[in-house]
N, C-alpha and C positions, 0 to 999 in steps of 0.2 A: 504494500500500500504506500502511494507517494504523500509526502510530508506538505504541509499546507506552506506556502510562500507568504512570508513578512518581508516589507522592504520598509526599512527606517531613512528618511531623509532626514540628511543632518548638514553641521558645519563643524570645523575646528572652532573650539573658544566658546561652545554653546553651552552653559550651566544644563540648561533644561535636556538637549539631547545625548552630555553624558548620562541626565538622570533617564531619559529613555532608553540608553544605551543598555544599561544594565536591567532595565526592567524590562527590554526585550528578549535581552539572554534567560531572562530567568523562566519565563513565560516559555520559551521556545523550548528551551533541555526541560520544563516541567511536561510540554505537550509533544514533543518529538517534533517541531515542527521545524523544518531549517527558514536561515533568514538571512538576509544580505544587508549592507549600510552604502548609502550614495553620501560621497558630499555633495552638496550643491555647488559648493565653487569649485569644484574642480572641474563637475558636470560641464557648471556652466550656462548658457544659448536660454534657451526655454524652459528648462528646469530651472535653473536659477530664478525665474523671472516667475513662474506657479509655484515654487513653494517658500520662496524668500522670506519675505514676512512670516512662514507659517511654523517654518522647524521648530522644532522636531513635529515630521510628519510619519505616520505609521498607517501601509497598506498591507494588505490579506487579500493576496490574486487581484492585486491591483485595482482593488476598492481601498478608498481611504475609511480611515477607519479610529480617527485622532491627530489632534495636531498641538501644539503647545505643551500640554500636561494630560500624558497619556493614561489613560487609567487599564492597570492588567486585569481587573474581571472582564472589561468589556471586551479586553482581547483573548482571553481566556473562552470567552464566550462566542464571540465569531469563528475562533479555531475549530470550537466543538461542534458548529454546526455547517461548516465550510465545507461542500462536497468533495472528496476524495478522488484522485483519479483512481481506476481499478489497478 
């Protein structure tokens, strides 16, 4: 069974997306779920420009799903009900 996708946009120097950081790791090894980290300046173009203002931003199969101060039940809870590939 494949693992549900979390992508964390973020920056260097972010308070709040260190504090995402860890509280995506923690959410992910609790639900098996793997997950990747964007910076936005490195990205850059158009991503820099939609989630600028917004980091820390957190998607689940590229639904957003939180931004600023993320909260792990609600991600805990999207994971759980997030269809699996077979």
């Amino acid at each position: 069974m494949a693992s549900t996708r979390i992508v964390l946009f973020g920056r260097d120097g972010c308070h709040l997306c260190d504090d995402a950081r860890v509280l995506v790791e923690a959410v992910a090894a609790e639900t098996g779920a793997t997950w990747s980290e964007v910076d936005i300046d490195v990205v850059g173009g158009a991503t820099r420009e939609e989630y600028g203002e917004l980091v820390p931003v957190v998607e689940v199969d590229g639904v957003r799903q939180g931004y600023w101060r993320i909260d792990a039940d609600r991600l805990r809870r999207v994971l759980a009900t997030a269809p699996r590939e077979p």
